[in-house]
C-alpha positions as CSV (number, residue, x, y, z in Angstrom):
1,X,-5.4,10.4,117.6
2,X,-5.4,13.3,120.0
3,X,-7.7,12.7,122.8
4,X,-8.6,15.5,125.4
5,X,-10.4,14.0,128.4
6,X,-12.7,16.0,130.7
7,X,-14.5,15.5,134.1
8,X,-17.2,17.6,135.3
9,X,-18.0,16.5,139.2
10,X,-15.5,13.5,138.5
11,X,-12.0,13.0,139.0
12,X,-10.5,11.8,135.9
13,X,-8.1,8.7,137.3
14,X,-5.6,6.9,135.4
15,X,-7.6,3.8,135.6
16,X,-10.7,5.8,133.9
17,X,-8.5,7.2,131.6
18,X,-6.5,4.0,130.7
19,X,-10.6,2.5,130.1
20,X,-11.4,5.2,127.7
21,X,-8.2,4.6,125.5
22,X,-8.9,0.6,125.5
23,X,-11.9,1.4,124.1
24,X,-11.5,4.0,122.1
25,X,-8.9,1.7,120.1
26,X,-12.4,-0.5,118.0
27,X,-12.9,3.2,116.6
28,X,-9.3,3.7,115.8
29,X,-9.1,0.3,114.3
30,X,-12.3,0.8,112.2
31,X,-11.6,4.5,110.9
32,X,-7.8,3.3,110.3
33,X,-6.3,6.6,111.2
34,X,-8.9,8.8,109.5
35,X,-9.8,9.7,112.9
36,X,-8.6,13.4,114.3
37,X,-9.2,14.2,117.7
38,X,-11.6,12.7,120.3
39,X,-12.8,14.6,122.9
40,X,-15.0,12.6,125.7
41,X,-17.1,14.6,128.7
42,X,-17.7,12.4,131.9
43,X,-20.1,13.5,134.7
44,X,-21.9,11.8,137.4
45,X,-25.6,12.8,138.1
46,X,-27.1,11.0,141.7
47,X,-27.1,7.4,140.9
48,X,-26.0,7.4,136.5
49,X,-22.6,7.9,135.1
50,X,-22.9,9.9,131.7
51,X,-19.8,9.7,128.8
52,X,-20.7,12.1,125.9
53,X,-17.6,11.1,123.4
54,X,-17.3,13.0,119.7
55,X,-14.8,11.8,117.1
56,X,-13.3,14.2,114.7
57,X,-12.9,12.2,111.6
58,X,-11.3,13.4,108.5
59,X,-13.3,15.2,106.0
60,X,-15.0,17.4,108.9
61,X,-16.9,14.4,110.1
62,X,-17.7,14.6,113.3
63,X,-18.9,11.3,115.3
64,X,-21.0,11.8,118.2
65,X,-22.1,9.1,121.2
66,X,-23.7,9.3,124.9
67,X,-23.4,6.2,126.7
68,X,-24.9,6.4,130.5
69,X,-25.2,3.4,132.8
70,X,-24.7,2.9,136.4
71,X,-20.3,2.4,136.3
72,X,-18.2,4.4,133.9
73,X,-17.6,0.6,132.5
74,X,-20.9,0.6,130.9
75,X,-21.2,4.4,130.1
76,X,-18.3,4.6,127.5
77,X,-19.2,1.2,126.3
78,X,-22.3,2.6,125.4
79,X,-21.0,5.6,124.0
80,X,-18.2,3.8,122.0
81,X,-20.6,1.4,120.5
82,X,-22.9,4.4,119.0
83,X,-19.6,6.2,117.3
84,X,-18.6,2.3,115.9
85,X,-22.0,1.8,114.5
86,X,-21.5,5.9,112.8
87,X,-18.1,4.7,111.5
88,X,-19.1,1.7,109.8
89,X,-21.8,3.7,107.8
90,X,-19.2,6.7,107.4
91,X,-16.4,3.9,106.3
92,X,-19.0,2.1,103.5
93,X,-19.8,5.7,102.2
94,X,-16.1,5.8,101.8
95,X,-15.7,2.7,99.9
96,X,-18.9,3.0,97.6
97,X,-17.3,6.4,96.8
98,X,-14.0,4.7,96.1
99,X,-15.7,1.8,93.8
100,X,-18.0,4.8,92.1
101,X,-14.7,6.2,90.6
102,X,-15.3,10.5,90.7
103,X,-14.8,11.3,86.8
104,X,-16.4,8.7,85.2
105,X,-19.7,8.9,84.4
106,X,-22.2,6.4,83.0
107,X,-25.3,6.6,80.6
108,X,-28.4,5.5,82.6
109,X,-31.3,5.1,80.8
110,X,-33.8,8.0,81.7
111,X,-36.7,6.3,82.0
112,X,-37.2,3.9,84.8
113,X,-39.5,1.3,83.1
114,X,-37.1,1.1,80.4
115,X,-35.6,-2.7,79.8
116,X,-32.1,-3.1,81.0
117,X,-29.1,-3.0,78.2
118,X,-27.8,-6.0,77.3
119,X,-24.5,-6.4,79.3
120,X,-21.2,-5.4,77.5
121,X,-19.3,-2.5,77.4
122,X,-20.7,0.6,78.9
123,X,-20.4,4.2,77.2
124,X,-18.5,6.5,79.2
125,X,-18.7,9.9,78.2
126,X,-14.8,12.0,78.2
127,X,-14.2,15.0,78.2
128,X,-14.7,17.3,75.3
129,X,-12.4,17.4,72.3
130,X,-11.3,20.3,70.4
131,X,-10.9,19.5,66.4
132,X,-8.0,21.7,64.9
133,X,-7.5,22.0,61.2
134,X,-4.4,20.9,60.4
135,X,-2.2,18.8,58.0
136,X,-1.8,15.2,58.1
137,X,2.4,16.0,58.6
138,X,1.1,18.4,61.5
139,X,-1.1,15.6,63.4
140,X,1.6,12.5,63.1
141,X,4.1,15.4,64.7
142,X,1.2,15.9,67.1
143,X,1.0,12.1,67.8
144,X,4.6,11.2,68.2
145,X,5.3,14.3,70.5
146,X,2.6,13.6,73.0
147,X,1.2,10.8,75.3
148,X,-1.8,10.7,73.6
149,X,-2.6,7.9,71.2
150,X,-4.8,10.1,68.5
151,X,-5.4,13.0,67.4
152,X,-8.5,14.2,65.6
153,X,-8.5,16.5,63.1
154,X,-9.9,18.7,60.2
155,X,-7.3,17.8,57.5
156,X,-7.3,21.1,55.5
157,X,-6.1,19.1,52.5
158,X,-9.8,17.5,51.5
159,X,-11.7,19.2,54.5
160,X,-13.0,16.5,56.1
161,X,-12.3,15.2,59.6
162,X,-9.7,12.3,60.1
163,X,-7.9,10.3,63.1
164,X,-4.5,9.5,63.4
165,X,-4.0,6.8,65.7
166,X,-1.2,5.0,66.9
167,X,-1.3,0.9,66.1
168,X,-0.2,-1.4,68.3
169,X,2.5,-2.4,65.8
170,X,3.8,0.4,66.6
171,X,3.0,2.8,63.3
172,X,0.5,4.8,62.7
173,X,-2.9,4.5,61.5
174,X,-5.2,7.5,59.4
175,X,-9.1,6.8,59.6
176,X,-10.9,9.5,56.8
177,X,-14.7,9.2,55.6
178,X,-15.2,7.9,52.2
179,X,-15.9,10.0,49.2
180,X,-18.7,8.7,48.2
């Protein structure tokens, strides 16, 4: 993490500075190299010592803490504390997001007095799929050359739509609608 120190009516020491990385290292920890750049502002007005700190954290997030107290000890802790209590909630965002999954999607019921559904499986919707009239020759060619596991299809032998799957036996299955 880049960090870019600055003093206005203080003189940045190596002892302040070495504080401000020591503490600076529960953000790093918690954000687990998400975090960018840091950037912290000290001044001094009569009788209070003032650290303004921002975090640039990946994503353009941008963490921000002032931490004032009578020694520069208690200023940044202050400030650091405010940007770790930001993290955490930034971090859990993160994960839910992660758990969520980003292309499946779930039927919820609409209404919100409606019962809850028996657990099982859960309908997830895919995405759209495009039924081509072909042969039944033309679909197991279809099958075996691709990754996918079934085709659907129009078979323009009896004009009604068919899938050919693949079986776990290895060969391949044809599913068409009755006659009746």
């Amino acid at each position: 993490m880049k960090l870019l120190v600055t003093g206005r009516n203080v003189d940045v020491t190596p002892n302040l500075r070495q504080l401000i990385d020591r503490k600076l290292v529960k953000v790093d920890r918690l954000l687990k190299d998400t975090a960018v750049s840091a950037q912290v502002v000290l001044r001094r007005e009569k009788f209070r010592h003032v650290a303004d700190l921002t975090v640039h954290a990946r994503g353009d997030h941008m963490l921000h803490g002032i931490g004032e107290g009578p020694d520069w000890q208690r200023a940044v802790k202050g400030a650091i504390d405010k940007i770790a209590q930001q993290a955490t909630r930034l971090k859990t965002k993160w994960n839910a997001r992660k758990r969520r999954g980003a292309t499946a999607r779930t039927l919820e019921p609409e209404t919100v007095g409606a019962p809850e559904p028996p657990p099982g499986p859960r309908v997830i919707r895919a995405s759209r799929y495009v039924i081509k009239p072909m042969t039944v020759e033309d679909a197991t060619l279809r099958v075996e050359d691709a990754r996918e596991s079934f085709v659907v299809f129009r078979n323009s032998a009896s004009d009604s739509v068919a899938i050919l799957y693949r079986r776990k036996d290895g060969n391949l299955g044809l599913i068409e609608p009755d006659a009746d």
